[in-house]
C-alpha positions, 0 to 999 in steps of 0.5 A: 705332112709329118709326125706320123709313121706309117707301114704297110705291106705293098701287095696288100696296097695293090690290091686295095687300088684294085678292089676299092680305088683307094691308095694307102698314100691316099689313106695316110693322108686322113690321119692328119684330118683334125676331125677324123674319128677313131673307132676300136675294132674288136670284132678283128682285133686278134694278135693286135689292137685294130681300130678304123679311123673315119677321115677326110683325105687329102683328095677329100675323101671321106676314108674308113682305114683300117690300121693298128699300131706296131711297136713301141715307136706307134708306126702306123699299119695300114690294113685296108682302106676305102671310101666310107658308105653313106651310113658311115658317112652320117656318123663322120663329126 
């Protein structure tokens, strides 16, 4: 996997393991899902632009990750990330 760059902040990562069971390596891999989608997330876009992608992982997960887009070279913030629910599950293409 290449093309894309990612970042995020290693405690925030320990503590998605624990709470969710997902890795933000886990997480990465569902950008390359060609059938992801990518929603704008308003209600906790602040400073930033968020959104949440909708995707299969590379463990074949289907994975909510939340995440923006940092400087002008688009590195890609993992926020958070975990197993989607059933009603999520529903809208996945």
């Amino acid at each position: 996997m290449s093309g894309l760059h990612f970042e995020w902040d290693e405690r925030k990562a320990v503590v998605n393991v624990k709470k969710h069971g997902v890795s933000f390596e886990e997480a990465k891999s569902a950008f390359y899902d060609e059938r992801a989608k990518l929603i704008d997330d308003p209600d906790h876009s602040g400073n930033e632009d968020r959104f949440v992608l909708l995707g299969l992982s590379s463990a074949l997960q289907l994975l909510v990750v939340c995440h923006c887009y940092r400087g002008d070279d688009g590195v890609i913030r993992i926020i958070s990330a975990r197993k989607a629910t059933a009603k999520e599950t529903k809208s996945y293409p």
